[in-house]
C-alpha positions as CSV (number, residue, x, y, z in Angstrom):
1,X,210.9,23.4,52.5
2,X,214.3,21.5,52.6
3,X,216.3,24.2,52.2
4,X,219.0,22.4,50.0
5,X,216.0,22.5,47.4
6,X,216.1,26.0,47.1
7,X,219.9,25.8,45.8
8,X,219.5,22.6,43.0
9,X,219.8,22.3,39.8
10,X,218.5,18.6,40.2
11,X,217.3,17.3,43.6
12,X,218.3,13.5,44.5
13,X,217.2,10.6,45.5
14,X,217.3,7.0,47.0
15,X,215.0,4.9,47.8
16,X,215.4,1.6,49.3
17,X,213.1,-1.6,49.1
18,X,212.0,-4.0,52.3
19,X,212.9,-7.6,52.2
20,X,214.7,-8.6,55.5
21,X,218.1,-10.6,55.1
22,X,217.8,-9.5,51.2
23,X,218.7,-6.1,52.2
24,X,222.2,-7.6,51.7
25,X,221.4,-6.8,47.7
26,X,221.5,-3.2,47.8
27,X,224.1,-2.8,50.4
28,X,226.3,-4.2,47.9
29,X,225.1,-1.6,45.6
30,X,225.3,1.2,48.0
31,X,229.1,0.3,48.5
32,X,230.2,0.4,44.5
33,X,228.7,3.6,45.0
34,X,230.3,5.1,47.5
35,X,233.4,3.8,46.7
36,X,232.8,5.9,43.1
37,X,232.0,9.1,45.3
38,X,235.1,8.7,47.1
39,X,237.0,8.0,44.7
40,X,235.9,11.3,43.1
41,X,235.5,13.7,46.4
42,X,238.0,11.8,49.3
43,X,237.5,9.1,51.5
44,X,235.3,10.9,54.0
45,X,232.8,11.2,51.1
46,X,229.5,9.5,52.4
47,X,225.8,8.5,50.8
48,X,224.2,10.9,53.0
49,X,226.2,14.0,51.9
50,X,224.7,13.7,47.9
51,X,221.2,12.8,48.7
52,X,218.1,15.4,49.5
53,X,215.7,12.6,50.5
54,X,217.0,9.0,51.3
55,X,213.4,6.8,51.6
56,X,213.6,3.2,52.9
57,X,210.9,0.4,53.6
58,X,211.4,-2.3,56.7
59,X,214.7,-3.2,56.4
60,X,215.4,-0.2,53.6
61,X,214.4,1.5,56.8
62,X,217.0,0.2,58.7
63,X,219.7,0.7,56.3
64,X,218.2,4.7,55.8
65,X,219.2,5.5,59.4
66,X,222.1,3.4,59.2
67,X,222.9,5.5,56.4
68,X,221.8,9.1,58.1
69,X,221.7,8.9,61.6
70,X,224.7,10.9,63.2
71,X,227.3,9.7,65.6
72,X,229.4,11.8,67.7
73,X,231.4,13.2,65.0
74,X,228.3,14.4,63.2
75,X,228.6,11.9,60.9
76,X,227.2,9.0,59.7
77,X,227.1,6.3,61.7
78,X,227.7,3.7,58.9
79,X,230.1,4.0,55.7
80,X,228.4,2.2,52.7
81,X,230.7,-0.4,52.7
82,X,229.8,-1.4,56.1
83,X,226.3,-2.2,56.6
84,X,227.1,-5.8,54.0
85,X,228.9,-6.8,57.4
86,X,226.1,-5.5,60.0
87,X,224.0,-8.0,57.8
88,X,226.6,-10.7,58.0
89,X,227.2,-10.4,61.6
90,X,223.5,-9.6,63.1
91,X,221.6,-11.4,60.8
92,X,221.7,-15.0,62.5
93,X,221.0,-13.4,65.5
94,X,218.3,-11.3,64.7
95,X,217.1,-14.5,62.8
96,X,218.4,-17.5,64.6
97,X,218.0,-20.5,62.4
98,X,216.3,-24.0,63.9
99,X,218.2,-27.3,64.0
100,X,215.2,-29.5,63.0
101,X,215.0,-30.7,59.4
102,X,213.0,-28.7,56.6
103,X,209.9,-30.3,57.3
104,X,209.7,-29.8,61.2
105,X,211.1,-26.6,60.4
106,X,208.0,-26.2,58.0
107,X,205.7,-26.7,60.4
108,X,207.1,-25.1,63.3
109,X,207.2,-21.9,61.0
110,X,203.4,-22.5,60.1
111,X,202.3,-22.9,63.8
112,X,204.4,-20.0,64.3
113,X,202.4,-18.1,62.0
114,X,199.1,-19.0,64.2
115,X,200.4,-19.0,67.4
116,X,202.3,-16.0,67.4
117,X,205.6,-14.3,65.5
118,X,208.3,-16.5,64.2
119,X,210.9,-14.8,66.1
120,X,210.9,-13.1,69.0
121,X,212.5,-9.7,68.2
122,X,214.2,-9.3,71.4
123,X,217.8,-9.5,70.1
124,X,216.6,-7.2,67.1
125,X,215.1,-4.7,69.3
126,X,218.6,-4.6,72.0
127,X,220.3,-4.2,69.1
128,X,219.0,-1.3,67.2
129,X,218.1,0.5,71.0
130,X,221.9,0.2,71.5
131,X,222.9,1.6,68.3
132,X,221.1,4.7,67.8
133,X,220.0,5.3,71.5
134,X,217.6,8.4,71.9
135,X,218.7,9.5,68.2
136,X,215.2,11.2,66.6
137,X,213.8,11.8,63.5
138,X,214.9,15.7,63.4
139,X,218.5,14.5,63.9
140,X,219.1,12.5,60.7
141,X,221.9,14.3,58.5
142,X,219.8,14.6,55.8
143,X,216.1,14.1,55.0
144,X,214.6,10.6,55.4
145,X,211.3,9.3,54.8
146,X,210.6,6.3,56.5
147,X,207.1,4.2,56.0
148,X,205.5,2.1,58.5
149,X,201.4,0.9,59.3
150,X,199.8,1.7,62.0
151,X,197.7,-1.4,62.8
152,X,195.3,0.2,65.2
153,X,194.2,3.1,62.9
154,X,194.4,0.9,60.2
155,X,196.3,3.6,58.3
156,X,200.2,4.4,56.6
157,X,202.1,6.6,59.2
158,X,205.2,8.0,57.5
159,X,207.8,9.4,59.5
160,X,209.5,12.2,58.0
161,X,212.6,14.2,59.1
162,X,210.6,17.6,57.9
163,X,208.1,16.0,60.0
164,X,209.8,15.7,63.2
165,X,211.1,18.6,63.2
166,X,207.9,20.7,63.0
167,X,205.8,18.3,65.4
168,X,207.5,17.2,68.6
169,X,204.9,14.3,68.9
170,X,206.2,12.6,65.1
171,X,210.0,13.2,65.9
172,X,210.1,10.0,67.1
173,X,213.2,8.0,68.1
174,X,214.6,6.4,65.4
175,X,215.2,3.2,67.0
176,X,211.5,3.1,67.2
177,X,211.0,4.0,63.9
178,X,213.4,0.9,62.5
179,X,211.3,-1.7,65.2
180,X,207.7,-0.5,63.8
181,X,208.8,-0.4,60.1
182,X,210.4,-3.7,60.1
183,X,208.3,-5.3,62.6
184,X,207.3,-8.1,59.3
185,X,203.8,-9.6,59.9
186,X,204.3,-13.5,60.8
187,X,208.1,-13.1,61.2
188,X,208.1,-10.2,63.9
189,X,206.3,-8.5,67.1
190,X,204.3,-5.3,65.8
191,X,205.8,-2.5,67.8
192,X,203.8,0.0,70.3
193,X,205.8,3.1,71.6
194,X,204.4,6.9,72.7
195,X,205.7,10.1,71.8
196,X,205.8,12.9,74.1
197,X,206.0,17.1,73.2
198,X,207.1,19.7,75.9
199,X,203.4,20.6,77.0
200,X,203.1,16.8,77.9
201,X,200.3,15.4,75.3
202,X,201.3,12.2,73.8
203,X,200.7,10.1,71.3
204,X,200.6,6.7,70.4
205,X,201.8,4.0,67.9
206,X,200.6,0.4,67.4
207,X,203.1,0.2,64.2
208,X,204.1,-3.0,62.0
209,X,205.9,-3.3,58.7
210,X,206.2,-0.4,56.5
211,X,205.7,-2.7,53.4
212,X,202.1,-3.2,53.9
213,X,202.0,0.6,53.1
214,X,204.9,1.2,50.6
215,X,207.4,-1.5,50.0
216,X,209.4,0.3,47.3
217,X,209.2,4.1,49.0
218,X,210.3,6.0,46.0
219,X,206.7,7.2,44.7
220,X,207.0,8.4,48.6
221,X,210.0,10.7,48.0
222,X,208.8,11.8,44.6
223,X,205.3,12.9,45.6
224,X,207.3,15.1,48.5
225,X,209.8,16.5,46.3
226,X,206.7,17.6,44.1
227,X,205.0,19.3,47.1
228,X,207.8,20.8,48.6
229,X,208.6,22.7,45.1
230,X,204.9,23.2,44.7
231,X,204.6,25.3,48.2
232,X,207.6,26.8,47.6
233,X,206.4,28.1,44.3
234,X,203.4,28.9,45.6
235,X,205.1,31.3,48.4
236,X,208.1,32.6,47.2
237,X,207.4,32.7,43.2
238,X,210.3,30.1,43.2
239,X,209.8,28.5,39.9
240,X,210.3,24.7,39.9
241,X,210.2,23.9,36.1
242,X,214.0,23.8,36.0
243,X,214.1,21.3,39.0
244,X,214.5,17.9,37.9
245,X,215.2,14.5,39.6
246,X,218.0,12.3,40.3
247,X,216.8,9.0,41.2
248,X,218.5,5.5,42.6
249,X,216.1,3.3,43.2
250,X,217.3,-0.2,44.6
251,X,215.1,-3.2,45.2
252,X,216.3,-6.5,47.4
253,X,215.4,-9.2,44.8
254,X,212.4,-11.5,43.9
255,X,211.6,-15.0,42.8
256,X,209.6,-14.0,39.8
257,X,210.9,-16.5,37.8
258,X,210.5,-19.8,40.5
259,X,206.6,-19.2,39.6
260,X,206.1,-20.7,43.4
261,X,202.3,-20.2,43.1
262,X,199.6,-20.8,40.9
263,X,195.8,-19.8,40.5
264,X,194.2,-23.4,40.3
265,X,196.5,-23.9,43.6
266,X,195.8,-20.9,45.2
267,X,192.1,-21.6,44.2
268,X,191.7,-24.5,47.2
269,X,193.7,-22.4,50.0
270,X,192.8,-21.7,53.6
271,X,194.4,-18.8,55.7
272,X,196.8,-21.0,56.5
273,X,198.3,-21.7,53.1
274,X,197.7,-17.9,52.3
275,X,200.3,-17.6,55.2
276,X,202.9,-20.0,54.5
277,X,203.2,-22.3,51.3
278,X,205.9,-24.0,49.3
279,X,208.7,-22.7,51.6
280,X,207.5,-19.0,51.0
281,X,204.8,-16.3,52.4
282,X,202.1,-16.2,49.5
283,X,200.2,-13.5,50.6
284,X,203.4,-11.0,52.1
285,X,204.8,-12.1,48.6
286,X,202.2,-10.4,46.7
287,X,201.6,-7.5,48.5
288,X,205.4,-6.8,48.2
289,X,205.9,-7.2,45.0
290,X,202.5,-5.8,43.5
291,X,203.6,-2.5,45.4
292,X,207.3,-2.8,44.0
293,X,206.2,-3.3,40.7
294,X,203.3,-1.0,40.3
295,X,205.5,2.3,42.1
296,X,208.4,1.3,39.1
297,X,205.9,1.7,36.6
298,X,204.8,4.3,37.6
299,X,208.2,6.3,38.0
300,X,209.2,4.9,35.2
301,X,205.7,6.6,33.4
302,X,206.6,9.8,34.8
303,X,210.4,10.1,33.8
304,X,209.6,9.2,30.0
305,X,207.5,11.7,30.4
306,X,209.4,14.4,31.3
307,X,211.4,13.1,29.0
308,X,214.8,12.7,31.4
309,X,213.9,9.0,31.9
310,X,217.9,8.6,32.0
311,X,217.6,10.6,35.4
312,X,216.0,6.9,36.9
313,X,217.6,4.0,37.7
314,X,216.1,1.3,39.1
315,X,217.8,-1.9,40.5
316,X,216.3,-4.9,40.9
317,X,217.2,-9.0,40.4
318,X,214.5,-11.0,39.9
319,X,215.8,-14.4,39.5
320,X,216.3,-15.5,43.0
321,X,215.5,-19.3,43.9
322,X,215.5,-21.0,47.0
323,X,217.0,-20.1,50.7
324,X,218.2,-16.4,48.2
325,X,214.6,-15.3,47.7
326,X,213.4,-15.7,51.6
327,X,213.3,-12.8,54.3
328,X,215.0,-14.9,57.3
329,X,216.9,-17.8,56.2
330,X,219.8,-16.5,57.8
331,X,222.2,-19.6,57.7
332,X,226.0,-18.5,56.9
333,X,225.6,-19.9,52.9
334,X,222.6,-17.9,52.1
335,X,223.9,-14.5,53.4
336,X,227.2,-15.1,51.3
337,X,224.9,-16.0,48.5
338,X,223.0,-12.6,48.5
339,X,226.8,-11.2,48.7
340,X,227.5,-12.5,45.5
341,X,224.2,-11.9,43.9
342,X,224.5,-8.3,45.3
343,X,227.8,-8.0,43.8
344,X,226.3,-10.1,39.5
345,X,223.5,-7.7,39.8
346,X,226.3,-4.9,39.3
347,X,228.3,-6.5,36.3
348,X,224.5,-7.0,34.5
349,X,222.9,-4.9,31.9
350,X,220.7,-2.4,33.3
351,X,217.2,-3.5,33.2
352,X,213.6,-2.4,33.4
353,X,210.1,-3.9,34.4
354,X,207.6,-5.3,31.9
355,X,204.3,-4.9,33.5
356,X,202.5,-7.4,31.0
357,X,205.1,-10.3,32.6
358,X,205.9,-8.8,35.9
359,X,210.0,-9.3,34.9
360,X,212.8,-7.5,33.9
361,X,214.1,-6.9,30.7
362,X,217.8,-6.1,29.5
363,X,217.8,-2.7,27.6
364,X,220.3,-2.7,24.8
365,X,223.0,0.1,24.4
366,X,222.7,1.4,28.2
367,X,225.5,-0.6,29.7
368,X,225.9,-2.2,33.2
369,X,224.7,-1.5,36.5
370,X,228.1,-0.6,37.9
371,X,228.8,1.7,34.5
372,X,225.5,3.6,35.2
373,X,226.3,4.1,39.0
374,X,229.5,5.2,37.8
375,X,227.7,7.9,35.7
376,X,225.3,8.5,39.1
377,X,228.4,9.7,41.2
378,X,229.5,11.6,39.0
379,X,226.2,13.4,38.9
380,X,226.0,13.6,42.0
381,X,229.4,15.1,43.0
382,X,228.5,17.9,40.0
383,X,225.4,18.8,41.8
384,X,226.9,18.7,45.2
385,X,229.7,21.1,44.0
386,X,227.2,23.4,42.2
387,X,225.3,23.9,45.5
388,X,229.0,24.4,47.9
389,X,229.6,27.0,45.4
390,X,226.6,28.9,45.8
């Protein structure tokens, strides 16, 4: 059991959505609120210091270890405020955009999608193996959850820092871990690596994108939370009644209301539309969002229903149009776009999902985004305190 569990009044959470270059949206997030954490507890005050579980998809993933992983200090490798940049700066590079006009670049992305990955992954993959080196999954500075598919087994593998550090062959390196979660179908090389425990067995992973399994993660964090108290009472008599839930939830946008695709359409397509249509992904589109939506209603279910449904806040913008609502259109106007957008979504009313229209709604009377995060650090510097006082 996580052992900061046993001291909580209220065990927290964040979960992060995939959505490539998008993951600009909650970055922008993440920064308001560390910036409300310092302001409250120093300037060394970091994300990972107030979360139990931080839980991110693809490149949620990536921003999870950024997040967590430690550097030589024993500290996080990235401040809140700096992973917005790491997406400004890697991003073409990662994603390097084509000369041609729209159209050739239309079909060169289409015969891409036949003839192998749209990119190449090799800069992505120097990259993240220079940043967190032989970094594993039992190092992270606090617990992660970190969703991929394993296309071989045809099966979710979810790498957990309770995991690896109970099973030498899942405490995989977490450069590793970012390549398979974020390895996008169509867009990036799935991602094989072995892991190997001191009596020398090994095992193997043929992993892709962590979206096809969870692309919003926090019904991931939840359900451990739940077992982890369960066991716990279950050995030690620890009742978990008073345990409840703090829980940030942050999507990277969607382009619900562009209404991109329609059933009569849809109706006459091959594989090859399926894969790439009217400048978008129909078939990654759906899965994404389905799995977005249906894990929000869900939560959302369960909060009301422990009747602390003030204790979840999910963040999500639905409106995006054009180059905004894309994965890899990584050209210097689009990136700076998702900046702003990042930084509206914080000034707008919170919001929640409708599942008979697939949107968000405005709710009256619960403020901003920003004014709610507000309320979040503050939370979450009461509960840290409670527990350094223990």
């Amino acid at each position: 059991m996580c052992p900061a569990f046993a001291k909580a009044k209220m065990v927290t959470v964040l979960a992060l959505d995939g959505g490539g270059i998008r993951g600009i949206i909650p970055s922008v997030i993440l920064g308001f609120l560390e910036s409300k954490l310092q302001e409250l507890d120093g300037p060394n005050a970091r994300i990972a210091d107030y979360f139990d579980i931080i839980s991110g998809t693809s490149t949620g993933g990536l921003v999870t270890t950024m997040l967590t992983a430690p550097n030589q200090d024993n500290r996080p490798l990235y401040a809140a405020k700096d992973i917005t940049n790491f997406y400004l700066e890697e991003s073409p590079k990662i994603f390097p955009q084509s000369r041609h006009t729209k159209f050739v670049s239309a079909m060169t992305s289409l015969f891409g999608s036949v003839m192998g990955p749209k990119y190449d992954g090799k800069y992505l993959h120097s990259r993240i193996n220079n940043l967190l080196g032989d970094l594993t999954l039992k190092q992270t500075l606090t617990h992660v959850i970190i969703p991929t598919f394993d296309i071989k087994l045809l099966q979710p593998v979810i790498f957990m820092t309770n995991d690896g550090k109970k099973n030498e062959l899942k405490n995989a390196r977490l450069a590793d871990i970012c390549l398979g979660t974020s390895a996008a179908p169509t867009y990036l090389p799935a991602h094989y690596f072995e892991t190997t425990d001191s009596k020398g067995n090994t095992r193997s992973y043929d992993l892709i994108d962590g979206g096809v399994a969870a692309n919003n993660p926090t019904m991931l964090a939840i359900s451990q939370i739940r077992k982890e108290l369960l066991m716990a009472e279950i050995e030690f008599g620890n009742s978990s009644e008073n345990k409840k839930m703090l829980v940030l939830s942050l999507g990277t946008g969607g382009a619900k209301f562009a209404q991109r695709y329609t059933a009569p359409a849809a109706s006459k397509w091959g594989v090859l539309n399926w894969l790439y249509t009217n400048g978008g992904t129909p078939l990654l589109d759906s899965y994404d969002h389905a799995s977005a939506d249906v894990v929000d209603f869900h939560v959302s279910t369960l909060f009301q229903a422990l009747r602390c449904k003030d204790n979840y806040l999910r963040i999500q913008y639905d409106s995006l149009t054009g180059d905004a609502s894309s994965v890899d259109v990584a050209t210097t106007e689009n990136l700076q776009s998702l900046v702003e957008i990042g930084k509206e979504l914080l000034k707008k009313p919170v919001s929640r999902v409708n599942l008979d229209t697939g949107k968000f709604e405005e709710i009256e009377g619960e403020g901003t985004n920003e004014e709610v995060l507000a309320n979040f650090a503050k939370l979450l510097a009461e509960e840290r305190k409670f527990r350094l006082n223990q």
